[in-house]
C-alpha positions as CSV (number, residue, x, y, z in Angstrom):
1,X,13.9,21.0,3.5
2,X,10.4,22.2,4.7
3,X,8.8,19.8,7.6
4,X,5.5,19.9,5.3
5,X,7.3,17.3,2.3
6,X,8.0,14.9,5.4
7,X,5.4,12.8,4.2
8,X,3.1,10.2,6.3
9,X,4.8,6.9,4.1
10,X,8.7,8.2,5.0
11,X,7.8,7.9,9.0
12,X,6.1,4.0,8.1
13,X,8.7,3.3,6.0
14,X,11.4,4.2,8.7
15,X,10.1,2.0,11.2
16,X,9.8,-0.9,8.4
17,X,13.7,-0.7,8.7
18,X,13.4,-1.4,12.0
19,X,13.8,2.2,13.1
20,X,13.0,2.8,16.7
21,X,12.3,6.4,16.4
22,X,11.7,9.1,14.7
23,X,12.2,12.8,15.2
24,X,10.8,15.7,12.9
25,X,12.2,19.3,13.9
26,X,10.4,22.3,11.8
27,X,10.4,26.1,11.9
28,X,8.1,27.5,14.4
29,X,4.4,27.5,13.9
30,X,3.1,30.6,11.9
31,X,7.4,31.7,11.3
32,X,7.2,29.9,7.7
33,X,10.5,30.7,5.4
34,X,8.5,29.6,2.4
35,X,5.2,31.0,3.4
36,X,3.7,27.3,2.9
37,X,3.0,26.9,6.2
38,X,4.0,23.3,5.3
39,X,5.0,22.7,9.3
40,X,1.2,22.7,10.6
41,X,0.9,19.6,7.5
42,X,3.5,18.1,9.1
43,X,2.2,18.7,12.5
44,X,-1.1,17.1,11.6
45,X,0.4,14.4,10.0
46,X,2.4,12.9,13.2
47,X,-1.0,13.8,14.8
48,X,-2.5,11.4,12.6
49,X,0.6,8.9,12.2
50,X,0.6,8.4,16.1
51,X,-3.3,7.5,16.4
52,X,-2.6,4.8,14.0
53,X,0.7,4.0,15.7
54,X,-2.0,3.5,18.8
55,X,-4.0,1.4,16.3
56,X,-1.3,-1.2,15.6
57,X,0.0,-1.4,19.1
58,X,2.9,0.7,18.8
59,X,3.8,3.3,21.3
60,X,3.3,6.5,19.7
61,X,5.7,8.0,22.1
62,X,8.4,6.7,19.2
63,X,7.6,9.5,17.1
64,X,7.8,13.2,17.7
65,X,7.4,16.5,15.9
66,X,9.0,20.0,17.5
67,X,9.0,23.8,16.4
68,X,11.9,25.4,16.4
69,X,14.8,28.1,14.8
70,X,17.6,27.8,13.5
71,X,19.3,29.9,16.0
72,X,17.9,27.7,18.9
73,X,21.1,25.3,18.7
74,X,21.1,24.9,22.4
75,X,17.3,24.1,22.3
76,X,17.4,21.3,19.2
77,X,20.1,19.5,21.0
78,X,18.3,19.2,24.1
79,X,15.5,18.1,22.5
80,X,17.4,15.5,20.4
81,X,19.1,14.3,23.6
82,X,15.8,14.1,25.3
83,X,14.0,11.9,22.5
84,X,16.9,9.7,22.4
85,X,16.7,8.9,25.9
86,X,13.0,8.5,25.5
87,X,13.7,5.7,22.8
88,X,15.9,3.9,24.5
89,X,14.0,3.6,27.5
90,X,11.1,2.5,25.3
91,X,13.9,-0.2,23.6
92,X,13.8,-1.9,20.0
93,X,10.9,-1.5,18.6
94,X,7.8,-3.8,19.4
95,X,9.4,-5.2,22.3
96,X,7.7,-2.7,25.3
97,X,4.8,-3.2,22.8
98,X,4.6,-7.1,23.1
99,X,4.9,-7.7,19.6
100,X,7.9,-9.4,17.9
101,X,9.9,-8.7,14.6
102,X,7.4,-10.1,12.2
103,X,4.0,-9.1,13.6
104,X,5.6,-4.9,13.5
105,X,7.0,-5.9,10.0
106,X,3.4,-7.0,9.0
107,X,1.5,-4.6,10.8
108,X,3.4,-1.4,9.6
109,X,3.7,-3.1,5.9
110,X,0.2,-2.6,5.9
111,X,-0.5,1.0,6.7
112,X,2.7,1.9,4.6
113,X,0.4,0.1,1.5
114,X,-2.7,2.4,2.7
115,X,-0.7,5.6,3.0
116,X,-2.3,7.0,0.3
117,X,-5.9,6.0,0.9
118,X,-5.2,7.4,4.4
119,X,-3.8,10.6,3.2
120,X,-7.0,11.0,0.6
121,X,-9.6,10.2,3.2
122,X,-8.1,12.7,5.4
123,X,-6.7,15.7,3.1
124,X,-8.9,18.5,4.6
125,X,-7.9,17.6,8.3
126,X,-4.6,17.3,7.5
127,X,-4.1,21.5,5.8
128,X,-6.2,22.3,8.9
129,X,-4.2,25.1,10.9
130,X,-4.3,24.2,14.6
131,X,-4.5,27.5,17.0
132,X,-3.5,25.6,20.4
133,X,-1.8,22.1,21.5
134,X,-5.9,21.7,23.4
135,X,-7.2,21.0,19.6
136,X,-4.2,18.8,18.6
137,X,-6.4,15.3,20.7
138,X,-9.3,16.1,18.6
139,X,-8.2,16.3,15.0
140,X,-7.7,12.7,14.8
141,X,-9.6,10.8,17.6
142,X,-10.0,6.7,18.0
143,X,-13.1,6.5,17.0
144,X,-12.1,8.2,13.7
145,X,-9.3,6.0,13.1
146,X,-11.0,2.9,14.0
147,X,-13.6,3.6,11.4
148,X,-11.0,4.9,9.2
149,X,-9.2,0.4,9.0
150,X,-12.8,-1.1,9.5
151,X,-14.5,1.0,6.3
152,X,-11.3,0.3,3.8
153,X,-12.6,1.0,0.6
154,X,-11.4,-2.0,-2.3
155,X,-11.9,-1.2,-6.3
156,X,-13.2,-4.7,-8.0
157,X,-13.5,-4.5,-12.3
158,X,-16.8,-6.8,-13.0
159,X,-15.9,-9.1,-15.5
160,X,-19.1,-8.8,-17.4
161,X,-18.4,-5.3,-17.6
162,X,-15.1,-5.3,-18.3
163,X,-14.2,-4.5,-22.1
164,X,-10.1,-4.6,-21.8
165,X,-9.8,-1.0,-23.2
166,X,-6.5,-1.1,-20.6
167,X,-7.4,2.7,-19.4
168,X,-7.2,1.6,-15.7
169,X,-4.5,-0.8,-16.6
170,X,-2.6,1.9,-18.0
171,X,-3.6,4.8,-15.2
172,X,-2.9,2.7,-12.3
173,X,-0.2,4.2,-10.1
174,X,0.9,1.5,-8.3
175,X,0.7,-1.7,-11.5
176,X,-2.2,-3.2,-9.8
177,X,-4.0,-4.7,-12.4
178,X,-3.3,-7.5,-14.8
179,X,-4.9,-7.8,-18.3
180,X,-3.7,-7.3,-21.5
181,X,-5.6,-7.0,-25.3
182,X,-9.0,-8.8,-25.0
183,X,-8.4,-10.1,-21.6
184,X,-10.7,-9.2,-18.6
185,X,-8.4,-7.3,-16.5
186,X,-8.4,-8.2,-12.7
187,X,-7.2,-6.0,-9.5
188,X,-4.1,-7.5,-7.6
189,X,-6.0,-6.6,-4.2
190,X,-2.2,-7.3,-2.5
191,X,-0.7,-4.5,-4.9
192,X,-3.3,-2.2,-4.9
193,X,-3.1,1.6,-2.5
194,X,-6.4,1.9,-2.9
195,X,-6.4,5.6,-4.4
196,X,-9.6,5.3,-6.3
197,X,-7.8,5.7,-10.2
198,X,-9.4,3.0,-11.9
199,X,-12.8,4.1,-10.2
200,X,-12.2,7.2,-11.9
201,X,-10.9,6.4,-15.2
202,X,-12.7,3.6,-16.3
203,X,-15.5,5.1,-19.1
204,X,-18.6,5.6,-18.0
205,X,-20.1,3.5,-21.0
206,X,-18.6,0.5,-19.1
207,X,-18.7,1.5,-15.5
208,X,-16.9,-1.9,-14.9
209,X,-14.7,-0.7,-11.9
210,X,-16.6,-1.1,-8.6
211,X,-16.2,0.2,-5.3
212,X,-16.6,-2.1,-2.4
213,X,-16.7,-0.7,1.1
214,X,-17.7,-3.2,4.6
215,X,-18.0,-6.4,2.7
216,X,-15.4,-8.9,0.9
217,X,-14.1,-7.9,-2.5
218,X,-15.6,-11.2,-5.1
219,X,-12.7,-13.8,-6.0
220,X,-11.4,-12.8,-9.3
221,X,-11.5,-14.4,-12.6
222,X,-9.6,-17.6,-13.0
223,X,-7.3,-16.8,-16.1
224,X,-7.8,-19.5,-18.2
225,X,-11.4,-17.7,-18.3
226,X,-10.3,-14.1,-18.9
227,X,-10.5,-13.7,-23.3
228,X,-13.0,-11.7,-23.9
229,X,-15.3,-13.4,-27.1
230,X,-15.6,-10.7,-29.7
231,X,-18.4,-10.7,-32.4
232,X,-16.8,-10.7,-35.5
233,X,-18.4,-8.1,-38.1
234,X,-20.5,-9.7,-41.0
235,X,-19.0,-9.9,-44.5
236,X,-20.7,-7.6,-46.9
């Protein structure tokens, strides 16, 4: 399997399992066998998985990415045998970090649910082709990633807009949003990935879907107060 389909949710999700590392091997940079190139993705992507490893307060020194053939036995089991004794001397995960069983649960739960608001925000950075190891600290810095949690985008349908045509309920990836025939249709902020469908779908003749960036998403609609009054044609 190319390194390029590794994809920035399968490295969360491992350590959600409780994982305490996680190794990537792919074919040498610019030595593609499917002419992809899909190893400098997946070199960007660790890139970008360990600064918000930093962000969370786990050690990004738990994952690692290296180039390799397939004819370089000798070389991938060194390397394997290396990482492993660089996880074990790091221990289960969270505890060199200070953080118990729950809080990594919590804290990785919630980049696993952004993972593809992450990935959107940053598709051109990550099919950048990187020409030296000195560029790989500057594709993603802190600063970038820090403004990357603290400007979270959220979608929010305004009720007064809202005319329960169910295209966003029907588009939306991840079953985000409850509604059903003439019933204002609200955003399950817990369930949503934040990937900007419902933004897009909803007509443009409603324009109910809003999106909310550095301020609180409005409580939604109680749902006893959700039927949509229709007015009822005149009798000719």
């Amino acid at each position: 399997m190319c390194s390029g389909r590794v994809d920035l949710g399968f490295v969360f999700r491992a350590f959600s399992k409780g994982i305490d590392g996680v190794f990537i091997g792919g074919c040498h940079l610019n030595e593609c066998n499917y002419v992809t190139h899909g190893n400098y993705h997946a070199l960007n992507m660790v890139l970008l998985a360990k600064r918000i490893m930093e962000h969370i307060g786990l050690n990004p020194e738990r994952l690692r990415i290296e180039f390799m053939s397939g004819a370089e036995a000798t070389l991938f089991a060194e390397t394997v045998n290396s990482f492993v004794r660089q996880v074990k001397k790091l221990g289960p995960l969270g505890k060199s970090e200070g953080m118990d069983q729950n809080e990594v649960k919590s804290k990785v739960a919630e980049v696993t649910r952004l993972v593809p608001y992450i990935k959107m925000v940053n598709n051109n950075k990550l099919g950048a082709r990187l020409n030296s190891p000195e560029e790989y600290g500057g594709l993603f810095t802190h600063d970038d990633i820090e403004q990357l949690f603290r400007e979270v985008v959220s979608y929010y349908i305004d009720p007064a807009k809202c005319q329960a045509c169910s295209t966003c309920l029907k588009r939306c990836p991840a079953d985000a949003i409850v509604g059903g025939k003439n019933l204002i249709h609200v955003i399950d902020q817990e369930k949503c990935i934040k990937c900007g469908t419902c933004f897009e779908v909803c007509p443009p003749r409603f324009g109910a879907v809003r999106k909310i960036s550095c301020e609180p998403v409005p409580p939604p609609v109680p749902e006893g107060v959700r039927t949509i009054a229709r007015k009822s044609k005149a009798l000719s």
